[in-house]
ROFIMI-956304 format. One record per residue (C-alpha): z, x, y; residue number from 1. Coordinates in pm, 1 decimal. Example, Ala and Ser with C-alpha at 12.3 -4.5 7.8 and 13.67 -1.06 7.14 Angstrom:
BEGIN
<w: 780.0&u: 1230.0&v: -450.0&num: 1>
<w: 714.0&u: 1367.0&v: -106.0&num: 2>
% end
This chain:
BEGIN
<w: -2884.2&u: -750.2&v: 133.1&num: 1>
<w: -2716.5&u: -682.1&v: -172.8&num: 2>
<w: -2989.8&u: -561.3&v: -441.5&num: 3>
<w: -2854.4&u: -497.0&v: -808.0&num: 4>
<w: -3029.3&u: -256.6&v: -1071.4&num: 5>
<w: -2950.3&u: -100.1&v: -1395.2&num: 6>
<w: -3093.4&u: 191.4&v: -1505.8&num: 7>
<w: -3145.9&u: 371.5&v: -1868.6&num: 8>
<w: -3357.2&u: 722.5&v: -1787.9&num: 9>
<w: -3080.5&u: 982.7&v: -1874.0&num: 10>
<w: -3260.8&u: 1194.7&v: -1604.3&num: 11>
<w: -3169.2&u: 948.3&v: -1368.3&num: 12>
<w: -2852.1&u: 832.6&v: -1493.4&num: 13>
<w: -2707.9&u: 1165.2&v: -1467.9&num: 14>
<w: -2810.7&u: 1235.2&v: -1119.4&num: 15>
<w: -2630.7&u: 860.0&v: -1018.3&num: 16>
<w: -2345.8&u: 985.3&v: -1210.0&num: 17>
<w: -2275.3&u: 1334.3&v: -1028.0&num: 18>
<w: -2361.6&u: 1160.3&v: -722.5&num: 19>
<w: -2084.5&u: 909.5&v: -764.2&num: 20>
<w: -1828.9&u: 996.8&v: -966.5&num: 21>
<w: -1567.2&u: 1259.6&v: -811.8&num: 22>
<w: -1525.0&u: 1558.2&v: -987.2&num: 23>
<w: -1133.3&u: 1496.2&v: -1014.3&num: 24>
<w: -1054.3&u: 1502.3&v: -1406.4&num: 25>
<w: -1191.2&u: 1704.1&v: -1714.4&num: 26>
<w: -1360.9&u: 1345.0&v: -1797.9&num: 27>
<w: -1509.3&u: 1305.4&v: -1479.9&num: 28>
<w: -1773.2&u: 1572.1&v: -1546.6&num: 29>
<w: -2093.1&u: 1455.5&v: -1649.2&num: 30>
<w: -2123.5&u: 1727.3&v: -1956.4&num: 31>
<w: -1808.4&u: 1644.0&v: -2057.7&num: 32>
<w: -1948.8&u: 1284.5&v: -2124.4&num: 33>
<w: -2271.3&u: 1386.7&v: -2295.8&num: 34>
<w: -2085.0&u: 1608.4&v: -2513.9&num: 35>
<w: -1994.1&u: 1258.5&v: -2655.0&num: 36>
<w: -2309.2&u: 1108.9&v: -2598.9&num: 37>
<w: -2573.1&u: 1357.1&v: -2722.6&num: 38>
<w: -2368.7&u: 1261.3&v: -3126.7&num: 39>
<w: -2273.9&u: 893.6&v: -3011.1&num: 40>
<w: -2621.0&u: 789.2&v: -2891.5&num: 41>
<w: -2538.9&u: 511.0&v: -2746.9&num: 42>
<w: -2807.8&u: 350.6&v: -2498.3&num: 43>
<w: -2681.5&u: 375.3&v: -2123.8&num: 44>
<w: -2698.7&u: 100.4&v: -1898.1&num: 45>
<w: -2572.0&u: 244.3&v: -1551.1&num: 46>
<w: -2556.3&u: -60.1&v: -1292.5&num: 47>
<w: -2596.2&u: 6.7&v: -955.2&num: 48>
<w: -2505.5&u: -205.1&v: -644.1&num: 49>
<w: -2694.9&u: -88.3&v: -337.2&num: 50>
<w: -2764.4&u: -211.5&v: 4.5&num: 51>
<w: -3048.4&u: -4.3&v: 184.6&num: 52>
<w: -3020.9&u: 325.7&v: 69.1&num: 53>
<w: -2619.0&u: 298.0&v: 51.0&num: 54>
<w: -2459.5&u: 273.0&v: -282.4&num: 55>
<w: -2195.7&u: 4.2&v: -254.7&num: 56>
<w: -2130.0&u: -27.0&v: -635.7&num: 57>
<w: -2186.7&u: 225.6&v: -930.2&num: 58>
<w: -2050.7&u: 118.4&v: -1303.0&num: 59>
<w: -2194.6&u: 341.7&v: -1613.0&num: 60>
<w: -2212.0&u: 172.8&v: -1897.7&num: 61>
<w: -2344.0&u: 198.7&v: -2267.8&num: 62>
<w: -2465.8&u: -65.5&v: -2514.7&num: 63>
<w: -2247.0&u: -30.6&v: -2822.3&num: 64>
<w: -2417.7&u: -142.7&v: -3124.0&num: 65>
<w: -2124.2&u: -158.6&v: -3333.4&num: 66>
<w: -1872.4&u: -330.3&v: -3101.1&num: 67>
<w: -2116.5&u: -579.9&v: -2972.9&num: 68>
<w: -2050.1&u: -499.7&v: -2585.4&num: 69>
<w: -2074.9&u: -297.8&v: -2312.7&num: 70>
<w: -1842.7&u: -26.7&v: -2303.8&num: 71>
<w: -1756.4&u: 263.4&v: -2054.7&num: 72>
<w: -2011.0&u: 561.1&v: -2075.2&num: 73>
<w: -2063.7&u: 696.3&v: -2319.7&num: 74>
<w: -1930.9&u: 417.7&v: -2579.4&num: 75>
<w: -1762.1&u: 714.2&v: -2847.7&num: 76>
<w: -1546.2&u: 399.8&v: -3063.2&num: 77>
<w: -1321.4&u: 448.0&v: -3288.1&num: 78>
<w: -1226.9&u: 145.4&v: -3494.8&num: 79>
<w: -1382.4&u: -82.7&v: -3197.2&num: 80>
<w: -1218.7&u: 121.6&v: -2927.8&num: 81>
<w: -1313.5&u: 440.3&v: -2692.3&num: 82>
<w: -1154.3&u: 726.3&v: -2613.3&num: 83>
<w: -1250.6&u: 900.9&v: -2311.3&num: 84>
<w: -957.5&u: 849.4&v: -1997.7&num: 85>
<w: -986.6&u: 802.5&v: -1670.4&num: 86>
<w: -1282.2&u: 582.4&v: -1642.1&num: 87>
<w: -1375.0&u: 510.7&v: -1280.8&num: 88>
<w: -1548.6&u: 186.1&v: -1142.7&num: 89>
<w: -1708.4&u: 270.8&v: -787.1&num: 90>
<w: -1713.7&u: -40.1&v: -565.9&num: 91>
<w: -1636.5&u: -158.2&v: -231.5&num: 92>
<w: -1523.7&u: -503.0&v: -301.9&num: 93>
<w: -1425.7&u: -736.5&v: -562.2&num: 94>
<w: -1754.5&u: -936.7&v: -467.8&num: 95>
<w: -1928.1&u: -632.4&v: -545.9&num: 96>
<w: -1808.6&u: -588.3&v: -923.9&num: 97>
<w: -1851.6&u: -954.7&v: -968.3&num: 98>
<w: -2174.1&u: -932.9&v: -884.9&num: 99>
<w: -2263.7&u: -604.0&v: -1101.7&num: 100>
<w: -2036.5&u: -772.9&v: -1362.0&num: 101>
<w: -2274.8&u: -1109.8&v: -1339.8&num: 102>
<w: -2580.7&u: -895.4&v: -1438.1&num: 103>
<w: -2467.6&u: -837.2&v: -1766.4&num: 104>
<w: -2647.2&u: -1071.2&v: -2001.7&num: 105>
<w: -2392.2&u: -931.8&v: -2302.8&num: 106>
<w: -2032.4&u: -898.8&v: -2323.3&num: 107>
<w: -1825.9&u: -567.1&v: -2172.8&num: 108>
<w: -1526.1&u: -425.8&v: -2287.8&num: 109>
<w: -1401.4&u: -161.4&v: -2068.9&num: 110>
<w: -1072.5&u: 31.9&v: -2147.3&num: 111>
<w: -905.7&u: 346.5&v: -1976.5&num: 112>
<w: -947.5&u: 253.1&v: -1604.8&num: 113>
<w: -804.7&u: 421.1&v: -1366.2&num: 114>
<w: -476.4&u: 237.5&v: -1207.1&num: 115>
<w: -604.1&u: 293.7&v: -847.0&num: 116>
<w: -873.2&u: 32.3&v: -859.0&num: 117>
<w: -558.9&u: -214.2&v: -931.6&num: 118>
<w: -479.5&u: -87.5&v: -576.7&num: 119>
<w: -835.8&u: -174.8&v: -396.1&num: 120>
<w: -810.0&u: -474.3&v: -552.6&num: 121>
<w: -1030.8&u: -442.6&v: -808.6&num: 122>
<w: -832.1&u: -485.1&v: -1133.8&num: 123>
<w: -558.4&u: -670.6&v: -1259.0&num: 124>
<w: -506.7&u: -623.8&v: -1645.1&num: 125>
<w: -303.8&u: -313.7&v: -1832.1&num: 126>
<w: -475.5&u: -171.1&v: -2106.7&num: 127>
<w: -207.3&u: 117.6&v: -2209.6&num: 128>
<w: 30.3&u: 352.0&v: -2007.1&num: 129>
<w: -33.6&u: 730.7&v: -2005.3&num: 130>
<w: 220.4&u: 1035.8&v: -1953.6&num: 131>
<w: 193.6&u: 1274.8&v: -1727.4&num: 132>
<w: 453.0&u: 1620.0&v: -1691.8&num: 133>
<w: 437.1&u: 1640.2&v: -1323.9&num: 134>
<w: 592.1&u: 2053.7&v: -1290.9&num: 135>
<w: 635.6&u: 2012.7&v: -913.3&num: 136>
<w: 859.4&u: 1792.0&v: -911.6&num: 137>
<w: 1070.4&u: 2009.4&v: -1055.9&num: 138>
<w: 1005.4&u: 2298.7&v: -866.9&num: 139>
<w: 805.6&u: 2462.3&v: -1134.4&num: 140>
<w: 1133.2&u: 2523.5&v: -1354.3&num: 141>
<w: 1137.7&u: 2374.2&v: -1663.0&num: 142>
<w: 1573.1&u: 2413.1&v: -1672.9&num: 143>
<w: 1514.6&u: 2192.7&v: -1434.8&num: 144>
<w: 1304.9&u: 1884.8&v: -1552.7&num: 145>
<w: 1596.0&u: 1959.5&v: -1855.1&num: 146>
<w: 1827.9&u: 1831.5&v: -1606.2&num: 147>
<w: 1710.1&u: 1514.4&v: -1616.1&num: 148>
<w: 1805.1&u: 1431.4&v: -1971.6&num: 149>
<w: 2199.3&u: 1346.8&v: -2057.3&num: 150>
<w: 2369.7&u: 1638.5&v: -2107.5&num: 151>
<w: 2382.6&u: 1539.4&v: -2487.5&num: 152>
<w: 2038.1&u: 1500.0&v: -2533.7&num: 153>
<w: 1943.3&u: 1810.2&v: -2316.2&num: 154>
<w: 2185.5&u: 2001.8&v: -2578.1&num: 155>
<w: 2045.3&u: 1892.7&v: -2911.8&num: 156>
<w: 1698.5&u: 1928.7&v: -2799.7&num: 157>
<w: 1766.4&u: 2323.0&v: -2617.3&num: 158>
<w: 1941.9&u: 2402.2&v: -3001.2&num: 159>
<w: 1634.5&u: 2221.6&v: -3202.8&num: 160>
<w: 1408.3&u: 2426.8&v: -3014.5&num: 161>
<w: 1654.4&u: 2736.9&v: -3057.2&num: 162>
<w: 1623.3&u: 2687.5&v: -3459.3&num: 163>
<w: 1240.2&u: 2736.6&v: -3400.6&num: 164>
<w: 1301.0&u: 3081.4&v: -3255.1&num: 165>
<w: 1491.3&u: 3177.1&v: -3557.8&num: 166>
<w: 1275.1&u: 3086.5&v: -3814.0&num: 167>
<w: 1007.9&u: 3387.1&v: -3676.2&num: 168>
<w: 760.2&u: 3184.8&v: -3469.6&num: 169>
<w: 407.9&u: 3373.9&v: -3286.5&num: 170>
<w: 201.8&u: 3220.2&v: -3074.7&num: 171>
<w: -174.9&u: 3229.2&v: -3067.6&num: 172>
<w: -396.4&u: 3117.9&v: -2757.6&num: 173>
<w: -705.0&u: 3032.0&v: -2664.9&num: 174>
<w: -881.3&u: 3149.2&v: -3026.5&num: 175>
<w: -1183.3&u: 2910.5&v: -3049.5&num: 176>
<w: -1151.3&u: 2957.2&v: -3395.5&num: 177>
<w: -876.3&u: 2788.0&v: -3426.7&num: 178>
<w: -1062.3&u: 2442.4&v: -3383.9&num: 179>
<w: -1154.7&u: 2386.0&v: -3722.4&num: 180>
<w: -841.6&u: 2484.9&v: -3852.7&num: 181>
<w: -711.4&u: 2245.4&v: -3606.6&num: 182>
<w: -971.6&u: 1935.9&v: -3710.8&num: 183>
<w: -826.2&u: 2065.7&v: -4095.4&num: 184>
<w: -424.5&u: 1982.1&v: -4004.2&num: 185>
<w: -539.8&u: 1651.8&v: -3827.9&num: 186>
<w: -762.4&u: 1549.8&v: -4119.1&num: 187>
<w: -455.1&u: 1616.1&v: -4393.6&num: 188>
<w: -233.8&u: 1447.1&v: -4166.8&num: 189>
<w: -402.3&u: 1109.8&v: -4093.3&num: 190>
<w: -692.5&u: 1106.9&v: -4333.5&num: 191>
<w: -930.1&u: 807.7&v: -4274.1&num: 192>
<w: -745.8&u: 689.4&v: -3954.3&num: 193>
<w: -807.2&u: 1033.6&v: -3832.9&num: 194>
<w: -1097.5&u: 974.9&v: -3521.2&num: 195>
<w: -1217.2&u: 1309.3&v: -3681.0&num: 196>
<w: -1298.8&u: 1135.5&v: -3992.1&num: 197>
<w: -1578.5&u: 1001.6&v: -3775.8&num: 198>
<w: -1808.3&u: 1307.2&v: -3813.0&num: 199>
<w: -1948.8&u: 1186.8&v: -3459.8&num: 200>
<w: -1654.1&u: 1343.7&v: -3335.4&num: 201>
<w: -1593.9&u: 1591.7&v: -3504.0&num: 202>
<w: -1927.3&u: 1755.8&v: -3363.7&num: 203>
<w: -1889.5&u: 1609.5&v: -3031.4&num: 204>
<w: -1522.2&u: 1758.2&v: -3004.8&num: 205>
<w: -1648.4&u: 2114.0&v: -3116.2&num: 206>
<w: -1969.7&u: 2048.4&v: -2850.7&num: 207>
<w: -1683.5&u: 2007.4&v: -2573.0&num: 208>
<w: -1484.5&u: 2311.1&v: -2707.0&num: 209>
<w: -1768.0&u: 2527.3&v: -2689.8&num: 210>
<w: -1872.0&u: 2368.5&v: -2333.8&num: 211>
<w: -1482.1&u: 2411.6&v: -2201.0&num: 212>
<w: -1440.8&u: 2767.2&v: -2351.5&num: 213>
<w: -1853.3&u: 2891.7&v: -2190.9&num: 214>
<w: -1646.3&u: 2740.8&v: -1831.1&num: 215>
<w: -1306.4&u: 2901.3&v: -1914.9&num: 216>
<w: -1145.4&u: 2597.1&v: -1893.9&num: 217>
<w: -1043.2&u: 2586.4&v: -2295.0&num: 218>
<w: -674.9&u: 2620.8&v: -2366.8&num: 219>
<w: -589.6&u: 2656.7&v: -2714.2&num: 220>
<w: -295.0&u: 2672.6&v: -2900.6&num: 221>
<w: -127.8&u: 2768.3&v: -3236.3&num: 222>
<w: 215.9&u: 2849.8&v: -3332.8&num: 223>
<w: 307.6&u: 2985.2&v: -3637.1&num: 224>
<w: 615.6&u: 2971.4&v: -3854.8&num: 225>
<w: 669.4&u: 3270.6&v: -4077.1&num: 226>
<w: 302.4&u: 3367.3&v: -4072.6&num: 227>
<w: 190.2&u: 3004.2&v: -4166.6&num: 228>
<w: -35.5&u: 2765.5&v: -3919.3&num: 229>
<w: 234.0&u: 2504.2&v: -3813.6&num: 230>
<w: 71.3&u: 2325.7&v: -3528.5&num: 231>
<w: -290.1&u: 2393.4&v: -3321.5&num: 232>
<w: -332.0&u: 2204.4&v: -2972.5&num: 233>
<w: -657.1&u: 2211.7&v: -2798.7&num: 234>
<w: -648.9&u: 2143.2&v: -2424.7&num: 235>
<w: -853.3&u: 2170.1&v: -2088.9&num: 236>
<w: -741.4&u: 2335.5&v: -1786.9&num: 237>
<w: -967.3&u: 2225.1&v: -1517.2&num: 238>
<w: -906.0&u: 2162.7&v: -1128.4&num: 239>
<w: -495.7&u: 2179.7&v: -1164.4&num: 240>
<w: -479.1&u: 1981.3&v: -1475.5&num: 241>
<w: -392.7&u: 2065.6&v: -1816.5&num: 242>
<w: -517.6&u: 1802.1&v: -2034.0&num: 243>
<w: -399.9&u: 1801.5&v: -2385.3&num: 244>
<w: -698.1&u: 1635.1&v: -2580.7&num: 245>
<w: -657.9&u: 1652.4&v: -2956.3&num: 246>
<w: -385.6&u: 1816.9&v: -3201.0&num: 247>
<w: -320.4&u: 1907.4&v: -3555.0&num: 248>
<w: 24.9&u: 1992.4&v: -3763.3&num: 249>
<w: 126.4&u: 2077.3&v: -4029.1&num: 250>
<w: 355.0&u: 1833.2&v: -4207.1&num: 251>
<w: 529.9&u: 2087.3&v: -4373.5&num: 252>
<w: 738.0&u: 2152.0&v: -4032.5&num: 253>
<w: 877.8&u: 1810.6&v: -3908.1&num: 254>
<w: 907.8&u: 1841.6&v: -3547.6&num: 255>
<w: 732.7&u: 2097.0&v: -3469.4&num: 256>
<w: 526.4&u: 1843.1&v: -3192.9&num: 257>
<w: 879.1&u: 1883.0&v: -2983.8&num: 258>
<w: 830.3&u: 2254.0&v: -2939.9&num: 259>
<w: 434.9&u: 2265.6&v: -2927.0&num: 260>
<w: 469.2&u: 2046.0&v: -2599.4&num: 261>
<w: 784.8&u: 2187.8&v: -2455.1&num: 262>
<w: 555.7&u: 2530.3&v: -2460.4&num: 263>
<w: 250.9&u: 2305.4&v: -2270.5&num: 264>
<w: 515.9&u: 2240.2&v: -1974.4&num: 265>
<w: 655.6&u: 2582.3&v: -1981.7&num: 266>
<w: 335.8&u: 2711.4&v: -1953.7&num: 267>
<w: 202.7&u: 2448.8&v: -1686.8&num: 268>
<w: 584.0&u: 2518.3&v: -1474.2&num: 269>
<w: 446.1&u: 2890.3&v: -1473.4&num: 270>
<w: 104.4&u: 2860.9&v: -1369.7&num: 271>
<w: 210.0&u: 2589.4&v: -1119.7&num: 272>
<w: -28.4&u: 2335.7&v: -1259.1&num: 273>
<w: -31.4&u: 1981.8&v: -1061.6&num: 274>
<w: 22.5&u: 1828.7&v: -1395.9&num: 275>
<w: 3.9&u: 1788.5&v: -1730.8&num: 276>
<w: -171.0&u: 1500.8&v: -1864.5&num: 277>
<w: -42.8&u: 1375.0&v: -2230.3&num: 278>
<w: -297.7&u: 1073.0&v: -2257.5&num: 279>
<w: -193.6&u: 728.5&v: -2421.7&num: 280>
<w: -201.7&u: 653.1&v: -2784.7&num: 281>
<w: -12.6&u: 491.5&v: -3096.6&num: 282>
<w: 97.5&u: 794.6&v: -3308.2&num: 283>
<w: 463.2&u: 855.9&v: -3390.9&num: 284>
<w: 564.1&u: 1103.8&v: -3167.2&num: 285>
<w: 838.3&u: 974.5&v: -2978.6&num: 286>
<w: 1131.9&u: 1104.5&v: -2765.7&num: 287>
<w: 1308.7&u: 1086.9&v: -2480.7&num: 288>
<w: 1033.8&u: 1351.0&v: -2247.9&num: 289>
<w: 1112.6&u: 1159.9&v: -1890.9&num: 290>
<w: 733.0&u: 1162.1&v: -1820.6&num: 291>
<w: 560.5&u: 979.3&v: -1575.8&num: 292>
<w: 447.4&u: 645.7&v: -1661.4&num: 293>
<w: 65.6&u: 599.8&v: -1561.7&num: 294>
<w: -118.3&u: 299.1&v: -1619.8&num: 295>
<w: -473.1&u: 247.6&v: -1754.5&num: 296>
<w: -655.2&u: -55.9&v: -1697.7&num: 297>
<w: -886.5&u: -257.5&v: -1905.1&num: 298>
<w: -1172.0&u: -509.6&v: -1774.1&num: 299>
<w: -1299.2&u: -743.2&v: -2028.3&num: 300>
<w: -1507.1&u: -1009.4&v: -2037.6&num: 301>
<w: -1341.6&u: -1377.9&v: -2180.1&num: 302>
<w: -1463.3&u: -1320.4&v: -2495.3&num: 303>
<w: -1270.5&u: -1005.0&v: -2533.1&num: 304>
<w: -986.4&u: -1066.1&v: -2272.4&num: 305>
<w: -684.6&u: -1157.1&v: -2497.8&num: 306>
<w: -329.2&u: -1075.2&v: -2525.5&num: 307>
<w: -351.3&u: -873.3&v: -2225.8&num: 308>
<w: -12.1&u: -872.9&v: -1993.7&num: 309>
<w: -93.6&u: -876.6&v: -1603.3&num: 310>
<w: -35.5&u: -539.0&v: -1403.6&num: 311>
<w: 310.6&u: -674.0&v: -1284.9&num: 312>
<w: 418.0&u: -756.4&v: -1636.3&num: 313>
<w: 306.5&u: -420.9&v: -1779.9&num: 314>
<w: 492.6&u: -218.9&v: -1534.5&num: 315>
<w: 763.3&u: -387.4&v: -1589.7&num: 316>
<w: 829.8&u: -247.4&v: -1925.6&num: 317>
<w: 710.3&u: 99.0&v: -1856.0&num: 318>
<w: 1039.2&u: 203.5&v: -1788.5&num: 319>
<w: 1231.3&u: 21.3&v: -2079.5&num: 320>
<w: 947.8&u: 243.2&v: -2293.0&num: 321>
<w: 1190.1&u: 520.3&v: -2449.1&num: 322>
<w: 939.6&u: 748.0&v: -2550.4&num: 323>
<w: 584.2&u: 892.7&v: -2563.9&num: 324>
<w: 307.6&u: 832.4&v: -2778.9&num: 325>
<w: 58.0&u: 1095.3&v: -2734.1&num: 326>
<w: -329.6&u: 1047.0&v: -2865.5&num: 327>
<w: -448.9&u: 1288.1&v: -3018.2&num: 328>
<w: -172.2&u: 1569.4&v: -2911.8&num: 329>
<w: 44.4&u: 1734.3&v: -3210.5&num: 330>
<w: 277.7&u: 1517.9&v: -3274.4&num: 331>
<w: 599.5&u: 1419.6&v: -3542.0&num: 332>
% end
């Protein structure tokens, strides 16, 4: 028999997490999360679906003051929405989620799902489409993946990036100290719509810098222009993934975003990373990158379930979408 339960202990929330969740993605990990949710504070509500001493049905949730709902664990909002990717429900059945789902006396509101529960039958709504630089399929060669664009386009992008080189660029990696100075180029840039004016983030950001550099998994990244900070990129490397999670620049160098990134694939051809994840978003840094398309999926209860396309309808435009809009990544 089916028993449902929800549980709040952070003791025991953690250990149903790392018992759970696969360890696949930066975001998987369970620090990672509480990075968020030590500044967030958010109460958890982790729901669990068991039969006998089998878990059939796992979905970590917090209650979110501010939005009014259940959201994904740990509930970090900005302006109503979270942040953290790859979200992951665990169930064996569609009856299953309904019936963890039907426990909720509140509403939910749960972005940034994984696309593969869409395949077990699980999901059926589109929240946004992802990017992802995949360097095998192009052998690990980034002339390459070049030969993919026209032979126009591949030409005005190789000389844009060729100006770069002549206007005495250096490169600086993985300086922790460069966070701040990177929080500094976001802040200037977006001001109040900047997540980072959130001060919750700011400290839980610098709480997962210090956690990713004490692993080694920190990649950061600053180029220079003539000796002046132009760009800073801060980035995970974990399990064959480089994961580019929040970016500054300086607006005194339009388009520098183009050759920030093009150095994240070089790098990723070289190290033969499985792939480079760009994350969704809505800032103006768009251009024709030929990434790969990867939908996120968003389960919603009715009260929040509006003006959201089916799976079918979604992927349908994904490849009319002519360019990229990367969260939180340098950008134009």
């Amino acid at each position: 028999m089916l028993r449902i339960r929800s549980v709040s202990d952070a003791d025991e929330c953690r250990q149903l997490w790392q018992a759970n969740i696969p360890q696949e993605f930066v975001s998987d990990l369970w620090e990672v999360r509480d990075c968020f949710n030590r500044f967030f504070g958010h109460r958890p509500h982790f729901v669990v679906a068991e039969e006998g001493r089998r878990v059939r049905g796992f979905l970590p949730l917090s209650w979110n003051e501010e939005t009014g709902s259940y959201n994904y664990f740990p509930g970090e909002t900005w302006e109503g929405k979270t942040w953290l990717e790859q979200n992951r429900i665990i169930a064996d059945s569609r009856r299953t989620l309904d019936r963890m789902l039907e426990s909720l006396s509140r509403p939910y509101y749960l972005r940034y799902l994984r696309s593969d529960s869409v395949r077990a039958g699980l999901l059926d709504q589109v929240d946004e489409i992802g990017y992802m630089f995949l360097p095998g399929n192009y052998n690990y060669e980034l002339d390459a993946y070049f030969e993919e664009f026209s032979h126009k386009t591949a030409k005005r992008l190789r000389k844009e990036l060729a100006a770069w080189e002549g206007r005495g660029i250096s490169w600086n990696y993985d300086n922790v100290d460069d966070f701040e100075l990177m929080i500094g180029m976001n802040l200037e840039r977006y001001g109040d719509m900047s997540y980072f004016h959130d001060q919750r983030f700011h400290d839980s950001f610098r709480s997962l810098a210090g956690f990713l550099r004490d692993r080694g998994w920190l990649r950061m990244v600053k180029v220079e222009v003539e000796g002046e900070p132009a760009a800073v990129d801060m980035g995970s490397v974990y399990n064959g993934t480089l994961t580019l999670l929040a970016g500054g620049t300086n607006a005194k160098f339009p388009g520098i975003a183009k050759l920030i990134n093009v150095q994240h694939m070089a790098w990723a051809c070289q190290q033969k990373m499985d792939q480079v994840d760009f994350l969704c978003g809505d800032f103006n840094w768009k251009t024709m990158f030929h990434l790969t398309p990867t939908p996120l999926c968003l389960l919603a209860s009715d009260a929040w379930a509006t003006n959201v396309m089916p799976v079918g309808a979604q992927l349908d435009l994904v490849s009319a979408v002519p360019a990229i809009s990367v969260q939180g990544v340098s950008n134009v």
